[in-house]
C-alpha positions as CSV (number, residue, x, y, z in Angstrom):
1,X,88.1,118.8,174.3
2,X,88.3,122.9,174.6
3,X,89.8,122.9,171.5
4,X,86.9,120.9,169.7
5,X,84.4,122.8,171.7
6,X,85.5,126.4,170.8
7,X,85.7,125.2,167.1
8,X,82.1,123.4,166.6
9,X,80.4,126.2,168.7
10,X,82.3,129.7,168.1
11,X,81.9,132.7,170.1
12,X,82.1,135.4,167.2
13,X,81.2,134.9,163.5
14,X,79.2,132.1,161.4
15,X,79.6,128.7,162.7
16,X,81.0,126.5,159.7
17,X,78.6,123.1,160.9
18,X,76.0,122.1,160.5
19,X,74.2,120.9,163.9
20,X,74.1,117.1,163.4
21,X,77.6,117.5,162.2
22,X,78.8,118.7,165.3
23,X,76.4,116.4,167.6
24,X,78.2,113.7,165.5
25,X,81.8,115.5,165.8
26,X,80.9,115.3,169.9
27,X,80.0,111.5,169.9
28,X,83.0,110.8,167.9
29,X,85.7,113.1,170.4
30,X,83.9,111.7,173.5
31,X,85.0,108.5,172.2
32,X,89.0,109.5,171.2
33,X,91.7,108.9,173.7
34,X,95.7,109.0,173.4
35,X,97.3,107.0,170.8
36,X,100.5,106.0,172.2
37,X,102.4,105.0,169.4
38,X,101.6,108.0,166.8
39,X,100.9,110.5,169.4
40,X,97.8,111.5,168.3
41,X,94.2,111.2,169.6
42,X,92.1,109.1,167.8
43,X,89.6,106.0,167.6
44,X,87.8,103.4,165.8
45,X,84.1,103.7,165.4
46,X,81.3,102.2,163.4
47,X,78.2,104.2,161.7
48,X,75.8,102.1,163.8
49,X,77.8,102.9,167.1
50,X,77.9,106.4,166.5
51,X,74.4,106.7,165.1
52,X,73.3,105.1,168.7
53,X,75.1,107.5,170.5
54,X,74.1,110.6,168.8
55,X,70.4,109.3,168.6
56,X,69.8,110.0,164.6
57,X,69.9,107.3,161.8
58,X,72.8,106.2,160.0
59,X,72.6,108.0,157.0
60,X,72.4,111.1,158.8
61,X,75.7,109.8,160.1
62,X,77.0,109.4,156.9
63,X,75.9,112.4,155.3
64,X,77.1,114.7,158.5
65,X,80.5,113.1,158.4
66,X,81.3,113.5,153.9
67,X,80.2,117.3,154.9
68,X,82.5,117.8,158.0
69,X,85.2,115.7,156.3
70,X,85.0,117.4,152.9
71,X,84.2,120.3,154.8
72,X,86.7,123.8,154.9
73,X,87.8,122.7,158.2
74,X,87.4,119.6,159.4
75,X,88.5,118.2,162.8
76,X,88.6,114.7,162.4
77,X,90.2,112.8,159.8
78,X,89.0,109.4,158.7
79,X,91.2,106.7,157.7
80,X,90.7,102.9,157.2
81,X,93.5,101.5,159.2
82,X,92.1,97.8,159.6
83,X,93.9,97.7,162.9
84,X,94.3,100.3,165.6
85,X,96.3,100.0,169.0
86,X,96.5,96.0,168.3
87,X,93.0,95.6,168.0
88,X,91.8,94.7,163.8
89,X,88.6,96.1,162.8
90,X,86.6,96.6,159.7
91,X,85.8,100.5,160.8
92,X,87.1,103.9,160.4
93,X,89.7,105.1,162.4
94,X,89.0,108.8,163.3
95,X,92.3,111.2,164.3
96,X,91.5,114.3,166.0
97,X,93.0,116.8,163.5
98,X,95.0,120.0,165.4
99,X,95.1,122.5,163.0
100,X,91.8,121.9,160.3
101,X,92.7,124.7,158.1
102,X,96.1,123.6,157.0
103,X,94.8,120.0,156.7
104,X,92.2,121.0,154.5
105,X,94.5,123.0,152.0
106,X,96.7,119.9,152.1
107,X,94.2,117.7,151.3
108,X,92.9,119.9,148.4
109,X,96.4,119.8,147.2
110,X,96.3,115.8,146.9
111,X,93.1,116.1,145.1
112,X,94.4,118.6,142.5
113,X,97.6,116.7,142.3
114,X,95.1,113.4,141.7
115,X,93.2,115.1,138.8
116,X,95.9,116.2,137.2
117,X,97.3,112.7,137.2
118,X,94.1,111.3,135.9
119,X,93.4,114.2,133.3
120,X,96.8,113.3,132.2
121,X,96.1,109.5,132.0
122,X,93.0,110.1,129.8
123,X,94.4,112.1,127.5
124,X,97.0,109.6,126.7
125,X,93.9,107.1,125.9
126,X,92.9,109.5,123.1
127,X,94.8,107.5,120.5
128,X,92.6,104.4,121.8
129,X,89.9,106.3,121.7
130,X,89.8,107.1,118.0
131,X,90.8,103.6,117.1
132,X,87.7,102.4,118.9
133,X,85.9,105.3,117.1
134,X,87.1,104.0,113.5
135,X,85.7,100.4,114.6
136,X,82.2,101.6,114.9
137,X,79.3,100.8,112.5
138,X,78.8,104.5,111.2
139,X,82.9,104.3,110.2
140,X,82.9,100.7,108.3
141,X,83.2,98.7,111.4
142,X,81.3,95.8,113.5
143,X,80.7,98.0,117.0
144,X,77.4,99.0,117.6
145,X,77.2,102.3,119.6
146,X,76.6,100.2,122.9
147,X,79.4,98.1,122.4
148,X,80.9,100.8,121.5
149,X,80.1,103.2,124.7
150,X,81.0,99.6,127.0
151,X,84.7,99.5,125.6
152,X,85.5,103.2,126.2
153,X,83.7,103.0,129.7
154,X,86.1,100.1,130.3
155,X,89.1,101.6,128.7
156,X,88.5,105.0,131.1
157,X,87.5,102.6,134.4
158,X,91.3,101.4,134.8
159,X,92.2,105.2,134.6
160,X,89.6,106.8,137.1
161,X,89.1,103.6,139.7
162,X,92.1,105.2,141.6
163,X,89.9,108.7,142.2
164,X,88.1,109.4,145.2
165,X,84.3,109.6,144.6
166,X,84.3,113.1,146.1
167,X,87.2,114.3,144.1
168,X,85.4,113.3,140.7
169,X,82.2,115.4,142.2
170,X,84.5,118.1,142.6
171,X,85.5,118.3,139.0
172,X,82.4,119.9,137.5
173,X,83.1,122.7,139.6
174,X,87.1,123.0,138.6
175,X,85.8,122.6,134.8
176,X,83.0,125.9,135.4
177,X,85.8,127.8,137.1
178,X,87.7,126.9,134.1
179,X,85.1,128.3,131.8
180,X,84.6,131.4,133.9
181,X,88.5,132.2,133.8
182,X,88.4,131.9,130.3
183,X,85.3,134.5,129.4
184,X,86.8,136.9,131.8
């Protein structure tokens, strides 16, 4: 608990959360005990329960835990596990995570390892593409442009349903820095 406490409300410098994030960090730890099996600290909580405890709504739950989780350095982890300690359950499972700063440049990692993946994946659809392309109306075919778009959304869908929703937020911002690199 001093280890959660000296992170969520720092003694020097800017405190990286926001204060419902860390009310909802608190409820969460409060709740953690022991895992004997993996070792770590951890439990299993639904967004009603921990909206109840913290006394704000659930989407203020939701929207403090993306942040903290997506955040720079974030002390819980949240999994779905679908059975912790014996018990099944249809919640997350939050681990208390030791060392945020390394888990966060891991987990960017996965997520630039993931794009690159699914950047590689669409690029081989390219040759579907422009066969789809030569089918439509303005090219001699029978597509019209929205059968046209609904084909290519469901050719790309197979390819991106694997990436996170966050990850494919975060790709606007790779693409700019992209574009800055290159006029520098």
């Amino acid at each position: 608990m001093a280890f959660v406490l000296d992170r969520l409300f720092p003694k020097r410098g800017k405190v990286p959360y926001s204060a419902t994030e860390r009310l909802v960090v608190l409820v969460i730890v409060r709740a953690t005990s022991a895992d004997r099996t993996s070792g770590d600290f951890n439990c299993f909580l639904s967004y009603p329960t921990i909206a109840k405890w913290a006394g704000v709504s659930i989407a203020s739950v939701k929207r403090a835990l993306q942040k903290h989780c997506d955040g720079p350095a974030p002390l819980l982890y949240r999994s779905m596990a679908g059975e912790t300690r014996g018990h099944a359950h249809a919640c997350y499972r939050f681990t208390l995570v030791m060392h945020p700063e390394r888990f966060a440049a891991g987990r960017d990692a996965a997520r630039a390892a993931k794009h690159e993946q699914v950047d590689r994946a669409m690029r081989d659809l390219q040759p579907d593409r422009i066969a789809l392309q030569r089918q439509r109306e303005d090219f001699g075919g029978t597509l019209t442009e929205s059968e046209y778009g609904e084909k290519v959304a469901d050719l790309e869908r197979s390819t991106r349903h694997k990436v996170p929703a966050r990850a494919i937020l975060k790709r606007g911002s790779v693409v700019g820095e992209r574009k800055h690199e290159r006029e520098a």
